[in-house]
GUVOZA-172717 format. One record per residue (C-alpha): z, y, x. Coordinates in steps of 0.2 Angstrom, whole numbers, padded with zeros to 4 digits, always signed. Each point is the difference from the previous one (the first is absolute). Example, Ala and Ser with C-alpha at 12.3 -4.5 7.8 and 13.67 -1.06 7.14 Angstrom:
BEGIN
+0039-0022+0062;-0003+0017+0006;
% end
This chain:
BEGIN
+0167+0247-0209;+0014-0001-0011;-0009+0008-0017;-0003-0016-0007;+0019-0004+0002;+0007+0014-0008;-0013-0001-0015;+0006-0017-0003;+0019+0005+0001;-0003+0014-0011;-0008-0013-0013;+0013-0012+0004;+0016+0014-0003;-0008+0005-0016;-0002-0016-0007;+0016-0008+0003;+0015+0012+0009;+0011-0005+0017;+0008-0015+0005;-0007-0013+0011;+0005-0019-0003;-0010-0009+0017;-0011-0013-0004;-0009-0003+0014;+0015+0001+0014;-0002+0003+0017;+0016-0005+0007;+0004-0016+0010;+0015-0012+0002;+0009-0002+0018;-0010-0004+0014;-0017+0004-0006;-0012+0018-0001;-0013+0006-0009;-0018-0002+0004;-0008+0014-0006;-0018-0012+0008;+0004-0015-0012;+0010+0010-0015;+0012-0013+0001;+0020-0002+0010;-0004-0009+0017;+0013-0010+0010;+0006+0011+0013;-0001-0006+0019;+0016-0009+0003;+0003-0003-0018;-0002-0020-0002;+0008-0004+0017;+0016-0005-0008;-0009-0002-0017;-0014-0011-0001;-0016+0000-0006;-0003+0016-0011;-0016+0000-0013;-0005+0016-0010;-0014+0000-0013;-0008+0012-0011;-0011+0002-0012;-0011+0011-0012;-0012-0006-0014;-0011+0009-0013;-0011-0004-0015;-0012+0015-0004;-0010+0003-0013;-0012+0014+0003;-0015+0008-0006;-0011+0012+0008;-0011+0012-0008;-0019+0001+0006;-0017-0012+0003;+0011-0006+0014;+0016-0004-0008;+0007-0011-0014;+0015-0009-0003;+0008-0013+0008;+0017-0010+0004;+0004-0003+0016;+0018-0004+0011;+0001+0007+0016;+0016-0008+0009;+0010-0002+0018;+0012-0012+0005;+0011+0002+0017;+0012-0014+0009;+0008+0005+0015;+0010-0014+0008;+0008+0003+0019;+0014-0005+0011;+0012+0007+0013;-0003-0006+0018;+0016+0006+0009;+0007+0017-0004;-0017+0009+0006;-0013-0008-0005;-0008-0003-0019;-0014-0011-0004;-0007+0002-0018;-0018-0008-0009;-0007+0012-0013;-0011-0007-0014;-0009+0011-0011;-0010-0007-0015;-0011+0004-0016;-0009-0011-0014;-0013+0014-0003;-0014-0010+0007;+0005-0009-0019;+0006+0010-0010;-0013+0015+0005;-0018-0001-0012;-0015-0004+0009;-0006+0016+0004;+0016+0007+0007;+0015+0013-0010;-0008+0014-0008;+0003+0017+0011;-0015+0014-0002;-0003+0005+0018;+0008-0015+0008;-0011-0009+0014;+0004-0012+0014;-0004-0019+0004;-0012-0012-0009;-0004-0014-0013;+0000-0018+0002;-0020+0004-0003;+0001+0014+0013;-0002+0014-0011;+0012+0015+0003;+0014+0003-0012;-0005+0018-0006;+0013+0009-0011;+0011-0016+0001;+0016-0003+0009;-0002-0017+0010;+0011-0014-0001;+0011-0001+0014;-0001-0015+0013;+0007-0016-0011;+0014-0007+0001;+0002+0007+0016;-0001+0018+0006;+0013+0000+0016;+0006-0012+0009;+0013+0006+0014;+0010-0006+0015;+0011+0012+0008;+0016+0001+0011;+0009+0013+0002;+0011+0006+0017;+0013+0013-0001;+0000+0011+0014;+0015+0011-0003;+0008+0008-0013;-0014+0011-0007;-0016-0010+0007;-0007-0017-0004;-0015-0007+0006;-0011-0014-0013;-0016-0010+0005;-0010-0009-0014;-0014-0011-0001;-0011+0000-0017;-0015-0010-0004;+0000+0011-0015;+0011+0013-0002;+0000+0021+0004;-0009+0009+0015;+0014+0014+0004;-0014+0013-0007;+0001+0012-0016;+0014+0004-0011;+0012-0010-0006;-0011-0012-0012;+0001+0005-0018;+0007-0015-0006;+0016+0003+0009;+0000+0019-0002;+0015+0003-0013;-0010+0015-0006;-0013-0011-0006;+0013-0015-0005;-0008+0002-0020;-0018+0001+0004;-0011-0014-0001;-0014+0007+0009;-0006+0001+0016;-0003+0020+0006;-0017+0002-0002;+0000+0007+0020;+0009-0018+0005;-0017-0005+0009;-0003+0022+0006;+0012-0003+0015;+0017-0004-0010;+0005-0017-0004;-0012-0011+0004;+0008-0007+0016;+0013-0009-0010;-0008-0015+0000;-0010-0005+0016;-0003-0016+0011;+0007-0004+0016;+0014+0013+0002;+0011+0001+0015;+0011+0013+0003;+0016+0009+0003;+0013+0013-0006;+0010+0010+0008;+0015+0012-0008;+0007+0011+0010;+0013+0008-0013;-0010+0012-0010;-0015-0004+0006;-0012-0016+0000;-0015-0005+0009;-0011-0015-0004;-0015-0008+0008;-0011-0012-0008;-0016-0011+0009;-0009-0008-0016;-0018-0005-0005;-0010+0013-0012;-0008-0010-0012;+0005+0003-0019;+0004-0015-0008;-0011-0010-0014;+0013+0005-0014;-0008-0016-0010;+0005-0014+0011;+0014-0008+0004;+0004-0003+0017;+0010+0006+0015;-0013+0003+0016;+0003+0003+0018;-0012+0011+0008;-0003+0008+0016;+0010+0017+0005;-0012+0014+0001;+0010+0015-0007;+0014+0010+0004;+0013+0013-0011;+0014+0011+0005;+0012+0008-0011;+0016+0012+0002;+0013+0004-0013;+0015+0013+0000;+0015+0000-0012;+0003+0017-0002;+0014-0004-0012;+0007-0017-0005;-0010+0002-0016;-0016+0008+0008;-0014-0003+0010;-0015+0003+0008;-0015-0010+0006;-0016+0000+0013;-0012-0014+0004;-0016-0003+0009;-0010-0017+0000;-0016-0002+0009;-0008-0017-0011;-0015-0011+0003;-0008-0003-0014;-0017-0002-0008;-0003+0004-0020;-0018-0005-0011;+0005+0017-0009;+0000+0011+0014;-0016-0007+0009;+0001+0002+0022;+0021-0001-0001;+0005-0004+0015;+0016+0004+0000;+0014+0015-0009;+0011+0012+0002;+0014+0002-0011;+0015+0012+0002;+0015+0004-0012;+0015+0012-0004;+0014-0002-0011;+0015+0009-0006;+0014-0011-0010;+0015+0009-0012;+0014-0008-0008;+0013+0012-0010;+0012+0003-0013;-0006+0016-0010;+0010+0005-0016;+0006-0019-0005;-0018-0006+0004;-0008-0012+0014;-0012+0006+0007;-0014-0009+0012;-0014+0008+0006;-0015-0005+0013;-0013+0011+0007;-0015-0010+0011;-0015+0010+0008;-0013-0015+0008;-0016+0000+0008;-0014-0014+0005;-0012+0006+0011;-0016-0015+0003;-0008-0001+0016;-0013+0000+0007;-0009+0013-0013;+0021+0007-0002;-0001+0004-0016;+0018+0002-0006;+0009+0003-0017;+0016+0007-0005;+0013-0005-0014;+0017+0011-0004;+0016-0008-0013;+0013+0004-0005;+0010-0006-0012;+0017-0001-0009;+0014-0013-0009;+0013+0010-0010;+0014-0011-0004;+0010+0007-0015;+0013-0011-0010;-0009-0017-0004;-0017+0007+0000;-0013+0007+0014;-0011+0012-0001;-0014+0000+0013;-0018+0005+0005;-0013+0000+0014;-0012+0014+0004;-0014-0004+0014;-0016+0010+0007;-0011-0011+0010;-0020+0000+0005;-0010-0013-0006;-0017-0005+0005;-0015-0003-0014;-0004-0017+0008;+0020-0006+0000;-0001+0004-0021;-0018-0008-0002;-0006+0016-0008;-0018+0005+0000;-0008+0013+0010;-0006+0018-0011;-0015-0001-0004;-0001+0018+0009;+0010-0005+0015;-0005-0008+0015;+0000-0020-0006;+0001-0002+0022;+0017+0011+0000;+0018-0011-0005;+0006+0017-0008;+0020+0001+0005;+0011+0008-0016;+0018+0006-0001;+0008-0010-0016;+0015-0001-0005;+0013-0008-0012;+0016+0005-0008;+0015-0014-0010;+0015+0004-0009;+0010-0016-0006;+0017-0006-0009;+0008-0015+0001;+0016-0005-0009;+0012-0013+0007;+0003-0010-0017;+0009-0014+0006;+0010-0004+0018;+0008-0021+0002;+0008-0001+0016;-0012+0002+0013;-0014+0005-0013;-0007+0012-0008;-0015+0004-0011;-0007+0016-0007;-0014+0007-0010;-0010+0014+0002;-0018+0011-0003;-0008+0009+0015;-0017+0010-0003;-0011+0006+0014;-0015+0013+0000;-0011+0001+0012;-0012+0013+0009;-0018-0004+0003;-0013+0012+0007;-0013+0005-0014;-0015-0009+0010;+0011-0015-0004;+0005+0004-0018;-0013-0011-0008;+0003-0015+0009;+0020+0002-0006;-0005+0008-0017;+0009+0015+0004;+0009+0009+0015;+0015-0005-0005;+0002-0016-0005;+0016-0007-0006;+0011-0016+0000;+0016-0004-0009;+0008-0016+0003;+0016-0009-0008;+0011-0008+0011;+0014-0015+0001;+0009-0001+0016;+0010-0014+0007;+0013+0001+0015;+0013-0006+0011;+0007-0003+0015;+0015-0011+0008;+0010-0004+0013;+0006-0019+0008;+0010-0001+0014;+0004-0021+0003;
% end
């Protein structure tokens, strides 16, 4: 799991020694912890009693350029983003009720067809046509809205209950936008709708949390249906779904992850879907190695679709070295991928009736340099370039098995703290 990690610290040493100034800081002022769910210091329970009203918010904007080789790339500018705004107050001395909202612009500042990515599938057009080897934009401007309170129980044990009309079923990894190994990347994992991610943004979600000092379990009740990524609204649908998940801190620093979601949902792409399957695993580092800062994320999921249970699998992992005022990181991922879900013709020797089901996969190594830190802000630049693997009965359609991407990158981010 962790070659990726030491090729990139090998690179990393070779190019520029020791020594470690943090940009991206993990530690948080009096009263608050780190939520490694939100990537972003949360109000401990207790905190504003005496205080007030406590508000965090957070932040992280790109503009890429990228350019992808083959009949189905081209180039292209596009700016993914994220916004968070966490506001909450003490009730008491045990009890803490926060709102969460997170939000995006990328249903505008997305093209038409949807953010390059070779291999990438998931959700549909305005015109009801699937985006194929395109990232979708994420639900505009809103992409969770959350109501919790939390209860503490005791010294080491807390109990939360929240309420979201859009917002995260307690399914799958830690979502990628909030995974600190995958802070620099603008793009989505390509196995994000193969049992990982996906659930981050879903309707109707009520659940609850419980912490019992290393460990946490969560329960969520939610309703299935993937939202229409080109409209702009907020729905309330009924609850037909379910997710469990179960955490363990093995250290302060890492972790490990299981979840289970039964989800009713129907899809035009995968005709008699009734409803899915999906199940997740996930392993979280943080650590100091030689002067250098090291995160590092491995996700295994799986989508099984019933009633004909047809299932696929994804594997990540993936890696943020943190060295002086530059990171060096990169993503490898081996998932299976359906003809249909690609839009690629059947062989003209194959069996036209038969959705063949292929092993690809998809390797990224990036840089990105913190040029410039005001306050609360800081912007870098950077290059990534990712090659990926395509069987050879799909080589034509991607003009080569291994089509490749390189993309220029400016990244924007911040985050602050008011206590009134």
């Amino acid at each position: 799991m962790r070659l990726l990690a030491f090729t990139l610290w090998a690179a990393s040493g070779a190019a520029f020694g020791g020594g470690s100034t943090a940009v991206h800081d993990q530690s948080c002022g009096q009263n608050e912890v780190w939520d490694s769910s939100m990537s972003m210091c949360m109000p401990s329970v207790g905190a504003a009693s005496s205080q007030g009203a406590i508000v965090s918010a957070r932040f992280n904007a790109f503009g890429v350029f990228n350019a992808a080789s083959g009949p189905r790339g081209g180039a292209q500018f596009a700016a993914p983003n994220m916004f968070m705004i966490d506001a909450g107050t003490g009730i008491g001395a045990r009890q803490f009720l926060n709102l969460d909202l997170m939000g995006t612009a990328e249903r505008w500042t997305y093209p038409d067809h949807g953010y390059t990515e070779p291999l990438q599938i998931g959700e549909v057009q305005a015109n009801g046509t699937p985006y194929v080897d395109a990232q979708h934009p994420h639900s505009s401007p809103i992409m969770g809205l959350t109501l919790e309170e939390t209860i503490k129980l005791g010294s080491s044990s807390r109990l939360a209950v929240f309420f979201a009309p859009r917002g995260e079923s307690t399914d799958g990894p830690i979502a990628y936008m909030h995974r600190e190994s995958a802070r620099d990347d603008p793009d989505a994992p390509l196995g994000h709708h193969v049992g990982q991610d996906v659930g981050h943004i879903s309707s109707t979600v009520l659940g609850a949390r419980l912490d019992l000092g290393a460990w946490r379990l969560e329960a969520s009740a939610f309703n299935g249906t993937e939202p229409e990524p080109t409209r702009v609204d907020l729905p309330i649908a009924p609850i037909n779904s379910a997710a469990l998940r179960i955490s363990y801190h093995l250290t302060p620093s890492d972790s490990v992850m299981a979840s289970a979601a039964k989800v009713d949902q129907s899809d035009a792409l995968y005709p008699g879907t009734r409803s899915a399957t999906r199940l997740s695993g996930s392993l979280y580092d943080h650590l100091t190695f030689e002067g250098a800062d090291i995160d590092q994320s491995f996700v295994f999921g799986s989508i099984s679709r019933h009633p004909n249970s047809r299932s696929s699998v994804s594997f990540l992992d993936e890696v943020l070295w943190q060295l002086d005022a530059s990171d060096f990181w990169g993503r490898v991922e081996v998932l299976q991928r359906l003809r249909s879900e690609l839009r690629i013709p059947a062989s003209a020797r194959g069996d036209t009736q038969v959705d063949d089901e292929r092993w690809v996969s998809a390797l990224t190594f990036g840089v990105t340099h913190w040029a410039l830190r005001y306050r609360h802000l800081e912007m870098g630049m950077g290059a990534a370039i990712t090659m990926d693997v395509v069987p050879a009965e799909w080589s034509s359609a991607y003009g080569s098995r291994t089509p490749v991407t390189g993309r220029l990158l400016l990244q924007i981010r911040g985050s602050h703290r008011w206590q009134r």
